[in-house]
DSSP file (Angstrom, degrees, kcal/mol; ACC not computed):
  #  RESIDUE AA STRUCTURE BP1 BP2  ACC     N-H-->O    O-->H-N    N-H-->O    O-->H-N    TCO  KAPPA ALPHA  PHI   PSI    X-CA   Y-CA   Z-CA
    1    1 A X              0   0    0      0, 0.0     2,-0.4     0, 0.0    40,-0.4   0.000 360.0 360.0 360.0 143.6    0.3   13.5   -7.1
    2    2 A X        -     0   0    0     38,-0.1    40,-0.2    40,-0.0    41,-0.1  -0.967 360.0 -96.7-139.2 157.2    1.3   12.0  -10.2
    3    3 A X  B     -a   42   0A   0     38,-1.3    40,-1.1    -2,-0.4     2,-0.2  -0.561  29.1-146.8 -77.4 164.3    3.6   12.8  -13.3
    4    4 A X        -     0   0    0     38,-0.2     2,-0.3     2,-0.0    40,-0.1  -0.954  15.8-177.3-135.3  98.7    2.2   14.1  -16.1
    5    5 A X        -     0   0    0     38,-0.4    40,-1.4    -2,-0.2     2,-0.3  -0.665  25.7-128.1-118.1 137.9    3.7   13.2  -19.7
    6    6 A X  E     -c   45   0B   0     -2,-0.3    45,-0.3    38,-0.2     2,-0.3  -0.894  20.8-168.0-107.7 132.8    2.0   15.0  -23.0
    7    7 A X  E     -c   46   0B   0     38,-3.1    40,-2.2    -2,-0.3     3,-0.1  -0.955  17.0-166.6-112.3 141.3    0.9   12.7  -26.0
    8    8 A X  S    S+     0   0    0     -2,-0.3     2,-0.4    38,-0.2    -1,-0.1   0.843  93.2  31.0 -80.0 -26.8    0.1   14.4  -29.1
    9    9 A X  S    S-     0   0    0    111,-0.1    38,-0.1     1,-0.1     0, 0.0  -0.798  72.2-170.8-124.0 142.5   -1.6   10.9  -30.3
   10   10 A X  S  > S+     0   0    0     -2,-0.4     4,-0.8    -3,-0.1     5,-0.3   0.271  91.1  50.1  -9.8 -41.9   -3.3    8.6  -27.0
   11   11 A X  H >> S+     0   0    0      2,-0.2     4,-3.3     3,-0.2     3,-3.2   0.972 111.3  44.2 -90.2 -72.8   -3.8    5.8  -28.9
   12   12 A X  H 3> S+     0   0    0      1,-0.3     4,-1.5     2,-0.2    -1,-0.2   0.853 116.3  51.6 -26.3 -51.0    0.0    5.6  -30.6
   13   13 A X  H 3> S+     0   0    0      1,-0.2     4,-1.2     2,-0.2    -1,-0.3   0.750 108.8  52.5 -96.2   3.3    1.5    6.3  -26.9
   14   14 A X  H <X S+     0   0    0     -3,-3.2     4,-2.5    -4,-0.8    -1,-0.2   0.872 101.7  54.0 -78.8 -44.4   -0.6    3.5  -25.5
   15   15 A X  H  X>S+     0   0    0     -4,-3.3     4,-2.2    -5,-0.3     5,-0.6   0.932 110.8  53.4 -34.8 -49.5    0.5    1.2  -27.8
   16   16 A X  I  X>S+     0   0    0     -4,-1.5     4,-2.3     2,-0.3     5,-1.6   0.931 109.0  41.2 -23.3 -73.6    3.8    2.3  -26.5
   17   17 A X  I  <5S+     0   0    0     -4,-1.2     6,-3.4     3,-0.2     5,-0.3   0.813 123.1  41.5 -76.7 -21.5    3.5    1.9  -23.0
   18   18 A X  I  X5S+     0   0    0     -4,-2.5     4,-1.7     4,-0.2     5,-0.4   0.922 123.7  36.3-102.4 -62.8    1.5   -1.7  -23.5
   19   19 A X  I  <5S+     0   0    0     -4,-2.2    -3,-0.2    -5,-0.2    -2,-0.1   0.845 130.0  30.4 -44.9 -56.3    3.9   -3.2  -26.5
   20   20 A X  I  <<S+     0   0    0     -4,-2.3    -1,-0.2    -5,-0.6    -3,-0.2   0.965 132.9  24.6 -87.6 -41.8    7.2   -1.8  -25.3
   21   21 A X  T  4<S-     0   0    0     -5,-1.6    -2,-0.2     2,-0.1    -1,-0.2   0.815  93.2-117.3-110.6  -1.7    6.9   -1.7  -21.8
   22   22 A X     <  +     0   0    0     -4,-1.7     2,-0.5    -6,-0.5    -4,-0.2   0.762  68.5 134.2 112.5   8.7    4.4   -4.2  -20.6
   23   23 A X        -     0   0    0     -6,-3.4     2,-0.4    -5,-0.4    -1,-0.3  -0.794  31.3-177.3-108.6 129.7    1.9   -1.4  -19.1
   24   24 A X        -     0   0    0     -2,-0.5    12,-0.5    12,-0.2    -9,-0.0  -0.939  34.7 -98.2-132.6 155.5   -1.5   -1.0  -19.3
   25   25 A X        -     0   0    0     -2,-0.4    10,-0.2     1,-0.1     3,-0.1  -0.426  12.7-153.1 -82.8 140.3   -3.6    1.9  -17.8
   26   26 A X  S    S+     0   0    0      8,-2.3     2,-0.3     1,-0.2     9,-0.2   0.753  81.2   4.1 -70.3 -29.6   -5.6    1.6  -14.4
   27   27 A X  E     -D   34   0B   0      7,-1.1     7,-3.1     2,-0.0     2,-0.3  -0.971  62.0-169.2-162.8 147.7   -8.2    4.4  -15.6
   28   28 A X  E     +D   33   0B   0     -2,-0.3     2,-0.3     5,-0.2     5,-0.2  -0.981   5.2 178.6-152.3 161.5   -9.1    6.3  -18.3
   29   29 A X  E >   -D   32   0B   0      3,-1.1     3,-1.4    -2,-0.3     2,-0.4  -0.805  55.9 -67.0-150.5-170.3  -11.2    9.0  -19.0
   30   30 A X  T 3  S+     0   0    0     -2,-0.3     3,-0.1     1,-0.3    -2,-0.0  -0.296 127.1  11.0 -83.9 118.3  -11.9   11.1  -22.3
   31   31 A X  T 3  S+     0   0    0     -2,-0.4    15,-2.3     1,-0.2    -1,-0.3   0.402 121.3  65.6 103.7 -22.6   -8.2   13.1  -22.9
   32   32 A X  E <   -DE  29  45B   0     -3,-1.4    -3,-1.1    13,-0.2     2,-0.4  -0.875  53.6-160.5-131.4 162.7   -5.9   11.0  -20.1
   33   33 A X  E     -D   28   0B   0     11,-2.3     2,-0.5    -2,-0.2    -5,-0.2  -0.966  18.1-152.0-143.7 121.5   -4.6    7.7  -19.5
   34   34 A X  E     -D   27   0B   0     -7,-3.1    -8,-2.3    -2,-0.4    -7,-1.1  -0.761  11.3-171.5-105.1 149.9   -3.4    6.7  -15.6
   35   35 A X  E     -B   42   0A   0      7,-2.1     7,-2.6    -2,-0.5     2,-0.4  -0.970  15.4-155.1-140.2 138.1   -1.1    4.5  -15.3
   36   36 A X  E     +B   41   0A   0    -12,-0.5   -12,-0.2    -2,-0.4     5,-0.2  -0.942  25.3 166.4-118.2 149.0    0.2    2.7  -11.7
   37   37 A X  E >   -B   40   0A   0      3,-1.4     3,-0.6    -2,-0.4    -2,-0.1  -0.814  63.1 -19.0-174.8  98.4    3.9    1.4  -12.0
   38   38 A X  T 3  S-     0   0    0      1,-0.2     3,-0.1    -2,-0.2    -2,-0.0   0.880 128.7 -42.5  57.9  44.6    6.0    0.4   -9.0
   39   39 A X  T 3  S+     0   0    0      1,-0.3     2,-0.3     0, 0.0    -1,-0.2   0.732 120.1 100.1  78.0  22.7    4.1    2.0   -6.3
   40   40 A X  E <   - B   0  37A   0     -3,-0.6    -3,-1.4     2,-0.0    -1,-0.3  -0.765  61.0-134.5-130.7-178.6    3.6    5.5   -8.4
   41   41 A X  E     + B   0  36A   0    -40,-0.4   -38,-1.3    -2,-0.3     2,-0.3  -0.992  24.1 169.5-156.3 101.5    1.4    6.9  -10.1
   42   42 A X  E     -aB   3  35A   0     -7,-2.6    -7,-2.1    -2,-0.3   -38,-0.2  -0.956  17.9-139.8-141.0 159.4    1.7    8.9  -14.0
   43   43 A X        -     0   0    0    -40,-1.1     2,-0.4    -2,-0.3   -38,-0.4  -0.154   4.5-149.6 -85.9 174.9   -0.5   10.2  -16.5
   44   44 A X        -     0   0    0    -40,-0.1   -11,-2.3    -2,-0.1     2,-0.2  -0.708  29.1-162.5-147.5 130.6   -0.6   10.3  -20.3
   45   45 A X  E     -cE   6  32B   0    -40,-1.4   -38,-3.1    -2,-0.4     2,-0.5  -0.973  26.0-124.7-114.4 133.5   -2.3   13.4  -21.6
   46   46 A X  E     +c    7   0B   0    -15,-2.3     2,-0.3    -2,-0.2   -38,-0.2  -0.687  48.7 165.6-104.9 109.0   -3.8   14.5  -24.8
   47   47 A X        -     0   0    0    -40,-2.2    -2,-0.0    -2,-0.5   -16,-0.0  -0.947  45.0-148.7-140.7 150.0   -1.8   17.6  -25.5
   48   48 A X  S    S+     0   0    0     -2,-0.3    -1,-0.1     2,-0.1   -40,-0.1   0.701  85.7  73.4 -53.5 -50.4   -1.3   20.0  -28.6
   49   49 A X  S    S-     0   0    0      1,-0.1     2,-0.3   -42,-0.1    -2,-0.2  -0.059  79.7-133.6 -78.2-178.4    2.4   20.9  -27.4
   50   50 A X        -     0   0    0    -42,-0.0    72,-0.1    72,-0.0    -1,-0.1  -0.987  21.7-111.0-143.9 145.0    5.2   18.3  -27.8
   51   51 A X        -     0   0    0     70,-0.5    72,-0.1    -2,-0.3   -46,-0.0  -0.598  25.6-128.1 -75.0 167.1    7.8   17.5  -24.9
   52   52 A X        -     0   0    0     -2,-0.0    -1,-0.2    72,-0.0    71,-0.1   0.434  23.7-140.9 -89.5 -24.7   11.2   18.9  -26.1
   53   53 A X        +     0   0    0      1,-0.1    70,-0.1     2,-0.1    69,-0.1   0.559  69.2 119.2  78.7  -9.8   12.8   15.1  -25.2
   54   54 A X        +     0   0    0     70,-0.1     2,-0.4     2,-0.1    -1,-0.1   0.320  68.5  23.8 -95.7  26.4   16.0   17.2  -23.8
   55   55 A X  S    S-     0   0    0     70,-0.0     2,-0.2     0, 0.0    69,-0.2  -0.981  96.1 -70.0-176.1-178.8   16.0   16.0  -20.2
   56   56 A X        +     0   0    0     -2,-0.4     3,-0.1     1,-0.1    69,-0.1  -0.409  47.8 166.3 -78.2 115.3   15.1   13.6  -18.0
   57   57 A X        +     0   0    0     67,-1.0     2,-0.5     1,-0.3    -1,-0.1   0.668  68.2   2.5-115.0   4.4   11.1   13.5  -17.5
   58   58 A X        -     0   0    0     66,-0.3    68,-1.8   -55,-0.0    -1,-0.3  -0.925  68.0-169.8-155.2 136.1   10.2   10.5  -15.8
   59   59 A X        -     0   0    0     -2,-0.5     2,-0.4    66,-0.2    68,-0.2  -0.764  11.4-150.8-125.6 172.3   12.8    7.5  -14.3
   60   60 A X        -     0   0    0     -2,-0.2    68,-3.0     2,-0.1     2,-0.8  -0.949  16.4-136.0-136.5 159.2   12.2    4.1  -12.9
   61   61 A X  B     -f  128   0C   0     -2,-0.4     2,-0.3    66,-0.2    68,-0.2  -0.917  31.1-174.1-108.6 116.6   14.7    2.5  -10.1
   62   62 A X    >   -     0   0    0     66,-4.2     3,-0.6    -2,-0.8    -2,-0.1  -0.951  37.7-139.5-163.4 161.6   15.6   -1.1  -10.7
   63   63 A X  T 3  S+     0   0    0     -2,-0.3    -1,-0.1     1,-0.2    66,-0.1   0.478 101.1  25.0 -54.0 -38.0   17.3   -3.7   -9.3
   64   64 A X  T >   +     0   0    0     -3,-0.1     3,-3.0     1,-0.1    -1,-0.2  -0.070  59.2 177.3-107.1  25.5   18.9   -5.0  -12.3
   65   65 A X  T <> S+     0   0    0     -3,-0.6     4,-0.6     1,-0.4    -2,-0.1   0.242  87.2  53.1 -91.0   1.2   19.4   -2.3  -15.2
   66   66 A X  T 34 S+     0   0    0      2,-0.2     4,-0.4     3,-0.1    -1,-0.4   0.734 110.7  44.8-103.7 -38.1   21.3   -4.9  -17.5
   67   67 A X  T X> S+     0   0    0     -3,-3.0     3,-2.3     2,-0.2     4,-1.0   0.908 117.4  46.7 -58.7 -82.8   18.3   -7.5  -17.2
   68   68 A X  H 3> S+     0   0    0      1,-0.4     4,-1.6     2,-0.2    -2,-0.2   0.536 111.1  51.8 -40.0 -23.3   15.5   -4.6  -17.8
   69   69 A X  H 3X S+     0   0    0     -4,-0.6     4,-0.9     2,-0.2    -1,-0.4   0.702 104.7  55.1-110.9  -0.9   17.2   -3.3  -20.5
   70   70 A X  H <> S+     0   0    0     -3,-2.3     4,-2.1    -4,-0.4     3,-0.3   0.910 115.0  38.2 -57.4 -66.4   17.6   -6.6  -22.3
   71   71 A X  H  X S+     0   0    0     -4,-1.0     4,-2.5     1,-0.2    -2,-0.2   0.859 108.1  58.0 -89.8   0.3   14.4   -7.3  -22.4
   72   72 A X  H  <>S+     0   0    0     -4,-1.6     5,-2.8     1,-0.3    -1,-0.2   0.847 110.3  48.9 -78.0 -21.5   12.9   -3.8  -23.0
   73   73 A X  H ><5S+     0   0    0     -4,-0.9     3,-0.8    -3,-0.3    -1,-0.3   0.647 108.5  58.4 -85.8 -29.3   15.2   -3.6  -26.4
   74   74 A X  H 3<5S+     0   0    0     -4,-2.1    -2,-0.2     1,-0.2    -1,-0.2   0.943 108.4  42.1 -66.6 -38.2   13.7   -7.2  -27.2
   75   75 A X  T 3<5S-     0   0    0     -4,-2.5    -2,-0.2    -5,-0.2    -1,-0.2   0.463 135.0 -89.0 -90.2  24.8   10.4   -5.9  -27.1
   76   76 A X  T < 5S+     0   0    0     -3,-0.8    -3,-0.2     1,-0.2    -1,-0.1   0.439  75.7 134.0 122.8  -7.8   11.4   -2.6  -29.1
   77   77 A X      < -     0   0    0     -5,-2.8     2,-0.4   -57,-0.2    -1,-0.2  -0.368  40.9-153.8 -76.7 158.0   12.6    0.3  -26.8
   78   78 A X        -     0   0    0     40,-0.3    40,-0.6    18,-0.0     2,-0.2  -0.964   6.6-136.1-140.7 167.9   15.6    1.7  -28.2
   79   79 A X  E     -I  117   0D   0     -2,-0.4     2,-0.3    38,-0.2    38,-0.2  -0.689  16.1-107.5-135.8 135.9   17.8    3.1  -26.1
   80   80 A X  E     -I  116   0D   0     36,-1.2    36,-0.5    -2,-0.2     2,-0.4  -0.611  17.0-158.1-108.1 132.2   20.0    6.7  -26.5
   81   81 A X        +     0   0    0     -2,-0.3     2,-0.2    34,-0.1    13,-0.1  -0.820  35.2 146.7-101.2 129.4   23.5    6.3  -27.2
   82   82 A X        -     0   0    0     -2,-0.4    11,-3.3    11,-0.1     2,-0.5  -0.962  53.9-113.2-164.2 172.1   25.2   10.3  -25.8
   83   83 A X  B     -K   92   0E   0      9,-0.2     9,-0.3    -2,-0.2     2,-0.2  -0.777  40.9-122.2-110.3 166.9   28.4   11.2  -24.3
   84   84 A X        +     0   0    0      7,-1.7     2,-0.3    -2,-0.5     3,-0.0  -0.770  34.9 176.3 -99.6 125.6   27.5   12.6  -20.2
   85   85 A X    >   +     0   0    0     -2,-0.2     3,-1.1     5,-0.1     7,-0.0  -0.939  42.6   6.5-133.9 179.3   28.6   16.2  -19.3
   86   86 A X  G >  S+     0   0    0     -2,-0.3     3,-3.2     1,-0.2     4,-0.1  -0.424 129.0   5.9  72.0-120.9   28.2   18.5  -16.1
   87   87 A X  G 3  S+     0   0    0      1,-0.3    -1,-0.2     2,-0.1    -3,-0.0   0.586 121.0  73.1 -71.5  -5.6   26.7   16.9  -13.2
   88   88 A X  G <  S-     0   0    0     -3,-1.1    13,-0.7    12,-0.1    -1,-0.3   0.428 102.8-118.6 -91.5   1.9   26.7   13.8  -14.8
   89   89 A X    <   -     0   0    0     -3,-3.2     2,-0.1    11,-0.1    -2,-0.1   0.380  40.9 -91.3 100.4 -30.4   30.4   13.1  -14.6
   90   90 A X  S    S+     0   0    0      1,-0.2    11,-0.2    -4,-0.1    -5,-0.1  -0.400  77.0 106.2 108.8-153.1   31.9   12.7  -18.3
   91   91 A X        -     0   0    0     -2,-0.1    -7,-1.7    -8,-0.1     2,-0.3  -0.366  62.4-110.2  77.4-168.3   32.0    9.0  -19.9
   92   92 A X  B     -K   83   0E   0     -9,-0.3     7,-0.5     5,-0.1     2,-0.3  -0.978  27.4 -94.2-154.4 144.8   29.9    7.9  -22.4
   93   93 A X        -     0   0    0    -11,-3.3     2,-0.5    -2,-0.3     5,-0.2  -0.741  33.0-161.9 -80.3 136.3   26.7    5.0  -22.7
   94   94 A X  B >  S-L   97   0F   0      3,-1.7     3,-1.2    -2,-0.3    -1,-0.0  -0.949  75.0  -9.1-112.1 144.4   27.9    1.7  -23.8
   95   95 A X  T 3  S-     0   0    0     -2,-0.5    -1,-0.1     1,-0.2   -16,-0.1   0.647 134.1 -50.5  55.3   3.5   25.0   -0.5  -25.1
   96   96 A X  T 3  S+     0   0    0      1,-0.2    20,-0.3   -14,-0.1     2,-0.3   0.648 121.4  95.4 122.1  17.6   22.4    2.0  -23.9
   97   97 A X  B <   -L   94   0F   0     -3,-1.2    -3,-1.7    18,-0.1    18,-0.2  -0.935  47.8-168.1-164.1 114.4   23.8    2.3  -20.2
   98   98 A X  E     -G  114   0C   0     16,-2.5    16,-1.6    -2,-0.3     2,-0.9  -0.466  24.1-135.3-115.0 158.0   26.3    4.9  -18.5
   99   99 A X  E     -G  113   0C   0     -7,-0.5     2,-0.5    14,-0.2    14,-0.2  -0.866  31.6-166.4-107.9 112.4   27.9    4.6  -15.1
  100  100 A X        -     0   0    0     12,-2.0    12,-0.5    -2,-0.9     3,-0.4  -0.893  14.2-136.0-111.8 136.6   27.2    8.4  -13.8
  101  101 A X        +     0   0    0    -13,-0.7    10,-0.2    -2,-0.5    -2,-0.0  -0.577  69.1   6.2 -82.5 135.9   29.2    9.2  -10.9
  102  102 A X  S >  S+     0   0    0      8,-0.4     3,-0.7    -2,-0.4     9,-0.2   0.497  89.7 150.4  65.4   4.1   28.2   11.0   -7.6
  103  103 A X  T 3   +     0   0    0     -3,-0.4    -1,-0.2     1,-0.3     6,-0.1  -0.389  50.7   7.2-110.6 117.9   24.8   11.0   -8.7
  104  104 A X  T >   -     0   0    0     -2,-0.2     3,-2.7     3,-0.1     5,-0.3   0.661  59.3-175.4  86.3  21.3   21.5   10.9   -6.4
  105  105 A X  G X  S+     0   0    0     -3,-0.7     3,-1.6     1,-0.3     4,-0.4   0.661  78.2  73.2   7.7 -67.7   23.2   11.3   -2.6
  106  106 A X  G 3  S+     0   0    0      1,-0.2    -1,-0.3     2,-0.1    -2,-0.1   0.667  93.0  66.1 -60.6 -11.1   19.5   10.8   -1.0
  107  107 A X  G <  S-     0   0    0     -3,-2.7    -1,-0.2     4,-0.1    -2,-0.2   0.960 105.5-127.6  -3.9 -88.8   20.2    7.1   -2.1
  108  108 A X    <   +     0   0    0     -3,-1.6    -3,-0.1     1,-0.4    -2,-0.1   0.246  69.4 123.5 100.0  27.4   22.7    6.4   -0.1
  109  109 A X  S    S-     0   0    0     -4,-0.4    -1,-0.4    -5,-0.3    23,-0.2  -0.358  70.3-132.0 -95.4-178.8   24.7    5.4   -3.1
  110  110 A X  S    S-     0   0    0     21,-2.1    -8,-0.4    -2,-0.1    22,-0.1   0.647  84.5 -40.6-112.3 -44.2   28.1    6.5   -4.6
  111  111 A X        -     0   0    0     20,-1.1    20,-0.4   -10,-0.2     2,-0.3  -0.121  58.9 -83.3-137.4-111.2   26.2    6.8   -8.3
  112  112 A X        -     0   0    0    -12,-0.5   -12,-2.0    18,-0.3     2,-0.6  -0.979   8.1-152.7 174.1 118.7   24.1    5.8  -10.5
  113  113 A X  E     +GH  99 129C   0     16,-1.9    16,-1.5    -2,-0.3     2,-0.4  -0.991  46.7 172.8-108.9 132.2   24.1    2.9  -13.9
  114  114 A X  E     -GH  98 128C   0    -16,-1.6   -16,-2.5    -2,-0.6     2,-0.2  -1.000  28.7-171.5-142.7 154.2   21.3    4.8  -16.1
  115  115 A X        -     0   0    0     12,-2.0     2,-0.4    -2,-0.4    12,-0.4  -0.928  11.9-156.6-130.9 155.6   19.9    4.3  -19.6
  116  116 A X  E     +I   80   0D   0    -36,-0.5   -36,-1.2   -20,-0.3     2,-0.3  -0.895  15.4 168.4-128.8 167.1   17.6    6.8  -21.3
  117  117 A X  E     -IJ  79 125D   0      8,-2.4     8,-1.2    -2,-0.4     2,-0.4  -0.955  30.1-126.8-170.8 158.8   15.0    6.2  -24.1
  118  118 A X  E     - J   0 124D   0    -40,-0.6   -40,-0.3    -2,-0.3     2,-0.2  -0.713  21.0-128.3-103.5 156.3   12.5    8.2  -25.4
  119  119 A X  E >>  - J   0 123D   0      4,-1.2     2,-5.0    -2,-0.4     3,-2.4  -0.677  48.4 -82.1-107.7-175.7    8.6    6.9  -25.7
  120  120 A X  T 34 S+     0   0    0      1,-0.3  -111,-0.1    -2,-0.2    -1,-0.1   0.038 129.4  54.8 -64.7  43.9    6.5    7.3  -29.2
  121  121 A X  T 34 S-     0   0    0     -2,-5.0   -70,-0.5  -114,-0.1    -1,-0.3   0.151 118.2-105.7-120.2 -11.5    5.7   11.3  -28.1
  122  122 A X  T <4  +     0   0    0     -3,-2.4     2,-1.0     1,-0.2    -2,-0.1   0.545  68.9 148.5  98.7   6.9    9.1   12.3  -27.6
  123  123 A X  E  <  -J  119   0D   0     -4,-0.5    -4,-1.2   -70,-0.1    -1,-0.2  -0.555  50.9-119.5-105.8 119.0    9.2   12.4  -24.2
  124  124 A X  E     +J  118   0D   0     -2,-1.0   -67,-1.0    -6,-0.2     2,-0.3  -0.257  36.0 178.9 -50.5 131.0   12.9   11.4  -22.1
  125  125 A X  E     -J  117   0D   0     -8,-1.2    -8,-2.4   -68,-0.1     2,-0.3  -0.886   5.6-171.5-126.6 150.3   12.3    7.9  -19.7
  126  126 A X        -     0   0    0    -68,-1.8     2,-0.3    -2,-0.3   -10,-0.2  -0.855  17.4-153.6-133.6 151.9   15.3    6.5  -17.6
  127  127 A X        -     0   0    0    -12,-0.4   -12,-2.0    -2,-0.3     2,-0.3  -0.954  16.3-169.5-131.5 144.2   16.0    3.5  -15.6
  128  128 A X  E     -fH  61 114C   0    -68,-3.0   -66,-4.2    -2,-0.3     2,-0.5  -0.963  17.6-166.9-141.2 142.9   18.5    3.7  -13.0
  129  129 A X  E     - H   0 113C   0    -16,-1.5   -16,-1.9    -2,-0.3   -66,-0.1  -0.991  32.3-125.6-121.7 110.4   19.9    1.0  -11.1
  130  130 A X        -     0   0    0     -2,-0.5   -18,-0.3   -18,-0.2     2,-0.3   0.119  17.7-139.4 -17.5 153.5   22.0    2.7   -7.7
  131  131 A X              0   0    0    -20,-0.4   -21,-2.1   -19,-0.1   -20,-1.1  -0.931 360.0 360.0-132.6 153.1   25.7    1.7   -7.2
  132  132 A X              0   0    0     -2,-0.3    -1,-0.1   -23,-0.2    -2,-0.0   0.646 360.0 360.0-139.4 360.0   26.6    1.1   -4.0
């Protein structure tokens, strides 16, 4: 099973995914682009609709969220500045990166450092680095 993200454009959101984040598709076939990324597996799709951008559709876990997000804003990403409400704890992102609290139990963590950024379709990405 893999996620499944709609691009209105395929060529524009590959540029995307190989410029900004360094990713290049395992397979493609006439309408999709698959893409393998830390032992998962997600799609790019040629879709009419447009994602809405208003939640979280697809996250990455890493080790380091202050490295990764350094160099993904050198190569272009930019990164959504928002204040956190509900489940998320209150606070605010500084520099592109919120400390959300209680956040993700099956962890085994106490939270959560996350940053969000959207890719060229509109479509919400996070990386989230545990705290523990």
């Amino acid at each position: 099973m893999a996620t499944r993200l709609p691009a209105q454009d395929l060529e524009r959101a590959r540029r995307f995914y190989s410029e900004q984040l360094g990713l290049e598709p395992v397979d493609e076939r006439p309408g999709g682009l698959l893409y393998r990324c830390g032992g998962v597996e997600f799609v790019l799709f040629l879709s009419a609709g447009a994602s809405p951008g208003t939640f979280t559709q697809m996250s990455w876990q890493v080790d380091d969220i202050e490295a990764v997000v350094s160099e993904l804003k050198q190569r272009g990403v930019v990164f959504e500045e928002f204040e956190l409400r509900g489940v998320y704890g209150g606070g605010r992102t500084r520099d592109g990166i919120a400390e959300v609290q209680g956040n993700y139990p099956s962890k085994g963590a106490r939270g959560e450092r996350g940053a969000w950024f959207r890719d060229s379709e509109g479509n919400m990405l996070a990386i989230g680095q545990p705290v523990v």
